[in-house]
N, C-alpha and C positions, 0 to 999 in steps of 0.2 A: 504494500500500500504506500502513496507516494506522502512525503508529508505533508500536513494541511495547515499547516501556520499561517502561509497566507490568507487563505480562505476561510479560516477558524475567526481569525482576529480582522481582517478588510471592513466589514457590514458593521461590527461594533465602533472599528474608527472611525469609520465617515460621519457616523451618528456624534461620538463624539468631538468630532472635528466642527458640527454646529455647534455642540456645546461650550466649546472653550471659544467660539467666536462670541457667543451672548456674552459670556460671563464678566467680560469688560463690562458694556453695558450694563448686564445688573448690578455689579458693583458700584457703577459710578452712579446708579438712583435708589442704592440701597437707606438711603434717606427721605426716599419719595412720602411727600404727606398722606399719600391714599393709595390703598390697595384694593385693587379687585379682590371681590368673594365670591361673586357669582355672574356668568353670563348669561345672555338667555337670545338666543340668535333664530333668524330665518334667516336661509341661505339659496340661491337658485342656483349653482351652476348654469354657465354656457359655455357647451362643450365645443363650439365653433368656434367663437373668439378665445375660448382659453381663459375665461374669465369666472369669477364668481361675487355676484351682486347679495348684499347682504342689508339687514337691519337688526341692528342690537340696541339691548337694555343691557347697562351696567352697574350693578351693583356695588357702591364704592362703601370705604371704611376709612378712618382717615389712622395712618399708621399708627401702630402701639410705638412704637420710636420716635414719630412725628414730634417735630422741636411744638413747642408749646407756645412760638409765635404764627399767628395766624399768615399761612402762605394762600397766596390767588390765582399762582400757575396751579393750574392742572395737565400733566405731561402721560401721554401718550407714547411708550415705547414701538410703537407699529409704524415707521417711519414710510415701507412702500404702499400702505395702504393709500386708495384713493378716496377722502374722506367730503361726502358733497353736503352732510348738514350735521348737527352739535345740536340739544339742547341739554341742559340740567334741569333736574326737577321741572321738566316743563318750561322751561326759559331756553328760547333758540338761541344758542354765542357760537360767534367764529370759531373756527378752529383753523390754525395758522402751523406751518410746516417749518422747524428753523431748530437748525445743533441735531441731527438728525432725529428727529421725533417731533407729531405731533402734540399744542399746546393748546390749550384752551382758559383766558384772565375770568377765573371766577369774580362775580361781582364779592362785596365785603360779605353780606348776609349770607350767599354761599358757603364762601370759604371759611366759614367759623363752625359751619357743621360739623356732629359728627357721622353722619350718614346721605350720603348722594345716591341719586341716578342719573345715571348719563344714559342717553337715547342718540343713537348714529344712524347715517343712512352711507354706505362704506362699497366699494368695490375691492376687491384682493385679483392682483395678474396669478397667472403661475408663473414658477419658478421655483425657489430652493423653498421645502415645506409646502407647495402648492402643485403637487404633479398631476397631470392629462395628460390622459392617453385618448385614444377617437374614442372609445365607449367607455369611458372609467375615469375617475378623479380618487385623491386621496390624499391627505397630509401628511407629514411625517416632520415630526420634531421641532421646527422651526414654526412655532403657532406662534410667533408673533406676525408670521408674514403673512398671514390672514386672518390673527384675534386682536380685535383693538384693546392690546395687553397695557395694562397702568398698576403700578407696582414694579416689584421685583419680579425676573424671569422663573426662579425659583419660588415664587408666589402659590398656594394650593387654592383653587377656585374651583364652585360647583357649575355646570353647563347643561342646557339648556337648546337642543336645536329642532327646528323644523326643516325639512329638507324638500324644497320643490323640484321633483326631478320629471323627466321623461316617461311616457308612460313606459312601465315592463319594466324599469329598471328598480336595482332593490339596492339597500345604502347599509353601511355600520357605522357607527358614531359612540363616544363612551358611554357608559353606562348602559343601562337597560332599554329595550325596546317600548314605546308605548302603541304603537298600532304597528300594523301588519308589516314587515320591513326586507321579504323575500319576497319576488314573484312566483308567480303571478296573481296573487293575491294583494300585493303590495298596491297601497292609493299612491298618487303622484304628490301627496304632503305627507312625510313621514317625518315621526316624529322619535325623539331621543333624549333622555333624562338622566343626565350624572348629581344625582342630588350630594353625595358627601363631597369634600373638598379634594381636589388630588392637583399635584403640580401641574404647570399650565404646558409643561414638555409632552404629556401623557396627552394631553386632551385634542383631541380630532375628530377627523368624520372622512370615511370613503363613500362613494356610489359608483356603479354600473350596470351592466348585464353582468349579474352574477350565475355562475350555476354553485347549488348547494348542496351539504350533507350533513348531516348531526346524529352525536351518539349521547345518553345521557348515561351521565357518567354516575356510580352509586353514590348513597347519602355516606358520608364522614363527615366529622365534624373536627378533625383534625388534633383535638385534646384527647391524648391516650388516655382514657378511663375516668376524666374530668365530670363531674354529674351538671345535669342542669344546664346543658346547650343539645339544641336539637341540630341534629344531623338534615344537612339538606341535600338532594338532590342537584348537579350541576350540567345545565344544556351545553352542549359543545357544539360549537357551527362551523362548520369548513366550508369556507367558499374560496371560488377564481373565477377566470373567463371561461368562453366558452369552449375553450379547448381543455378544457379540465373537468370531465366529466364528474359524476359522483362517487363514481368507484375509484377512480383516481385519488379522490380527496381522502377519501375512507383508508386506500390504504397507504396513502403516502402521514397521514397522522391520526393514523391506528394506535403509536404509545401514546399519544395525549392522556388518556384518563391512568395510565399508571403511574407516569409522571405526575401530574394531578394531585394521586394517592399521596406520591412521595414526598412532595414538596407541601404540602398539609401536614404531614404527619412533621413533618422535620420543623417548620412555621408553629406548630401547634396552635395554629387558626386555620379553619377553610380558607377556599376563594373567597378574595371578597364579595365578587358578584356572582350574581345566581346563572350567570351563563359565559363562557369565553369565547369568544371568534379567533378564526384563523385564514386569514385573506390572504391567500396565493398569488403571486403578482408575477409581471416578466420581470428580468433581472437580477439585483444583488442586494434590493431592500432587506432590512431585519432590524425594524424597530418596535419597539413596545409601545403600549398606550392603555388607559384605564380601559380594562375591561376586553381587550381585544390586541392581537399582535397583524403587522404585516411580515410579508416572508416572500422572498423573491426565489423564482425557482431552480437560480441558481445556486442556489444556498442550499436549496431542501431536496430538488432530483437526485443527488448521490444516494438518496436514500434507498433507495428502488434496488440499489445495486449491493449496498453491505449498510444493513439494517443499524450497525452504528453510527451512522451518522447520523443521530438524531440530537447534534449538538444544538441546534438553530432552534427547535421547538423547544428543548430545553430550559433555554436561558431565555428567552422572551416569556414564556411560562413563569420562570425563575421571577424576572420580573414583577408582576403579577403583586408579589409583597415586598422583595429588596428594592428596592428603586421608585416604585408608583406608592402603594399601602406606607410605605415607610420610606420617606425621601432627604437626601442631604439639606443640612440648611445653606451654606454653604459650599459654593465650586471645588474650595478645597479639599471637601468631604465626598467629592465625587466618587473615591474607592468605595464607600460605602455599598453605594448602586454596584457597581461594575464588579469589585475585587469581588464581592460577596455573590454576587451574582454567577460570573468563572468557576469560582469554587465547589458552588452550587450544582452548578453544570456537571463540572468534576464528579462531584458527590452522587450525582444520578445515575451518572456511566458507571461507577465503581459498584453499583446497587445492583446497577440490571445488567452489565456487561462484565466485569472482573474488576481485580484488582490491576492490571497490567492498561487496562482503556482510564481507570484513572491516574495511574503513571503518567500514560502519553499528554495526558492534558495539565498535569504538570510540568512536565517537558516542556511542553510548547509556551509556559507561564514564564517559564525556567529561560528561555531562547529570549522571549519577549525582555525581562530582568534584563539580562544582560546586553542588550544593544545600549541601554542607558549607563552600566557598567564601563562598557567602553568608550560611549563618549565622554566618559567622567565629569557625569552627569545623574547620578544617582542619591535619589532625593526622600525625605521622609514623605511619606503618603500621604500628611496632610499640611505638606507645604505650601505657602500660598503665594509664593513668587512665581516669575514669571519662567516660562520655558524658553529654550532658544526656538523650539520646533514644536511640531504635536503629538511627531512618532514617541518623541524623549516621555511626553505627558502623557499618552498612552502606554507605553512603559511599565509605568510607575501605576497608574490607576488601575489600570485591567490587569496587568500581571502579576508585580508584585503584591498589589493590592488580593490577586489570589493565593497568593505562596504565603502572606500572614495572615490567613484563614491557614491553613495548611499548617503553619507553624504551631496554633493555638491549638490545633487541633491534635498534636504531637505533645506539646506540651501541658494538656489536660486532661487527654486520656478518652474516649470515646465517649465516654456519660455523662462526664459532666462537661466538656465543648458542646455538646446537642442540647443539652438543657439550657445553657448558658445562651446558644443562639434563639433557643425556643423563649428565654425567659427576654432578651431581647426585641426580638420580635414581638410578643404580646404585648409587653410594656409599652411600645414605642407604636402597636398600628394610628395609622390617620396621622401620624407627626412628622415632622421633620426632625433630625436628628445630628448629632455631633458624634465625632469619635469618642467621646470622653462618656455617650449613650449603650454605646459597645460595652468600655472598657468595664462599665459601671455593674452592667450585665456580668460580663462576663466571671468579675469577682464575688458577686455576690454568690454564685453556685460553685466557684471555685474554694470560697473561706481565706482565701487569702490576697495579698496583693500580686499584681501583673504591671507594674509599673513600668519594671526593668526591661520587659518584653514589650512592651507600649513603646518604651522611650528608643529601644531599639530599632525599630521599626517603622515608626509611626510619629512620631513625634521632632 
């Protein structure tokens, strides 16, 4: 088998490689006076001009950080949007394009509030975060180039879409379905409800000619032997084009529900949502999103051929609670997401495939490690300087950031590294989190301290 480093680690850089372009930006308005909580959007796509015409409501809050003098910018991080009207609370004001982001001068009585709505009437082009294809649209990662985001990029907000599509075509969006959302059954306004808050990376929306398939996956509830949660049942929906029939989908993510099993049991929470999607696309996509992953078929077709190669469903499943459920607060903290997520990956191959497939994926963590090694350029995982490049930053986040899961996990011994991740993870679902969230974790079930191994590592 030839090695797959490139192709293991490609789909997760490029995802990251928009994340470390925001991160500028949300740092330098990690001061902003208001933060989004909630959107609530209708959307049309037009899939001829390559465009998507939209009207939002926006639910603002004026930052827990906000300096305590009353400011009257209101700043709009969504800089290519095309924005043709602005009111607040009912009050129509310009909205003015300048220092790359739109602005909008609250009048006094505004800006002393602690609760707004902003009302927009917005156009989004495609391009990076807005991809068309002739029958299909989708976002990926870059939601500020079509959500008129205000706050930080790292902001968690609940969503809100109706989607006016073409007739026959059927859509996914975060969270949960509210009407019919597969053909041919689907209405041409389809509707979509992420009510809890989840980072604004996660949150999107596809449509096209889908063809579908779904398996319900059994009721767990993910706490071994914990009393007093009910066990639910989870829908699982495969969808692609029309070249990807349903037997197709069935067996190209057939382990979904084992994987499912594993990664519940190990979170010791379910999924969060009562159903996950799996949208098939052409190419090298593989990003996460509440409630649903994309996956390009160049990622997931090896699979047809040696059944291990189920790393791509893996980690975007994986996702699901490290990265989405439980999100960094900080860029710096982005091994959070990713190291834990790698590992995780790791951790599933070694369950269902040996011990020797999770070797290799430390191997390849190992290979990763060391190109920053060599540039001598090898940095703690939650440094928050700058990089010379991105491969250096991925590096450090994806790989090493799996290799000290790995470490901990050697140096705690099987029982208690899985409790300490479990006890983690429930503590921390719906938050955003620090390294110092981990470390806090992971002492508690260990009885002792981990400092030296923190400081090692990480610090």
């Amino acid at each position: 088998m030839t090695p797959r480093a490139p192709k293991f680690l490609a789909p997760y850089f490029s995802c990251l490689s928009a994340v470390l372009l925001l991160a500028t930006s949300a740092q330098a308005h990690a001061q902003s006076q208001w933060q989004a909580h909630g959107y609530d959007l209708q959307l049309r796509p037009d899939f001829k001009q390559q465009t998507v015409s939209a009207q939002a409501k926006v639910r603002l809050q004026r930052a827990p950080d906000a300096s305590s003098e009353t400011n009257t910018l209101l700043r709009l991080n969504a800089p290519e949007l095309d924005i043709q009207s602005a009111s607040v609370n009912g009050q129509p004001l310009p909205a003015n394009k300048q220092d790359g982001a739109w602005t909008i001068t609250l009048p006094p009585d505004l800006a002393a509030r602690q609760d707004l709505t902003l009302t927009l009437d917005y156009s989004a082009r495609a391009g990076e975060g807005l991809v068309f294809g002739a029958d299909y649209v989708y976002t990926a990662f870059h939601t500020c180039r079509w959500l008129p985001c205000v706050g930080s990029d790292l902001g968690r907000a609940s969503l809100s879409v109706a989607l006016d599509l073409p007739e026959g075509m059927s859509s996914l969006a975060s969270g949960q379905a509210i009407t019919p959302t597969h053909a041919p059954s689907a209405p041409s306004l389809q509707r979509w409800q992420q009510t809890q808050p989840y980072p604004l990376y996660t949150l999107g929306f596809a449509a096209g000619h889908f063809t579908h398939a779904q398996q319900v996956s059994p009721a767990r509830d993910g706490r071994d032997g914990e009393e007093g949660l009910a066990p639910r049942e989870t829908t699982l929906h495969y969808l692609g084009l029309a070249d990807q029939p349903a037997s197709s989908l069935l067996a190209k993510f057939k382990s979904t529900p084992a994987m499912l099993a594993f990664f519940s049991a190990k979170a010791g929470l379910p999924l969060p949502h009562a159903s996950y999607s799996q949208l098939l696309l052409p190419g090298g996509v593989a990003q996460e999103a509440s409630s649903y992953a994309l996956i390009g078929r160049r990622m997931l077709d090896p699979i047809l051929e040696t059944e291990q190669e189920d790393w791509v469903i893996a980690h975007e499943l994986a996702h699901q609670w490290w990265g989405t459920l439980i999100s960094c607060e900080r860029w710096s903290g982005f091994w959070l997401n990713e190291g834990i997520t790698v590992f995780m990956t790791a951790a599933w191959k070694q369950q269902r495939w040996g011990e020797a497939a999770y070797q290799r994926e430390m191997d390849i963590a190992t290979r990763g490690w060391q190109r920053a090694k060599d540039a001598g350029f090898d940095k703690p995982l939650s440094w928050p300087g700058d990089y010379p490049h991105l491969s250096l930053k991925r590096a450090i986040h994806y790989s090493k950031g799996a290799l000290f899961m790995h470490a901990l996990r050697q140096d705690l011994g099987e029982a208690t590294f899985w409790a300490g991740l479990k006890h983690y993870t429930q503590s921390h679902a719906g938050r955003q989190v620090r390294t110092s969230d981990l470390q806090a974790a992971m002492e508690a079930k260990a009885g002792r301290s981990l400092q030296a191994l923190f400081d090692a590592w990480v610090y």
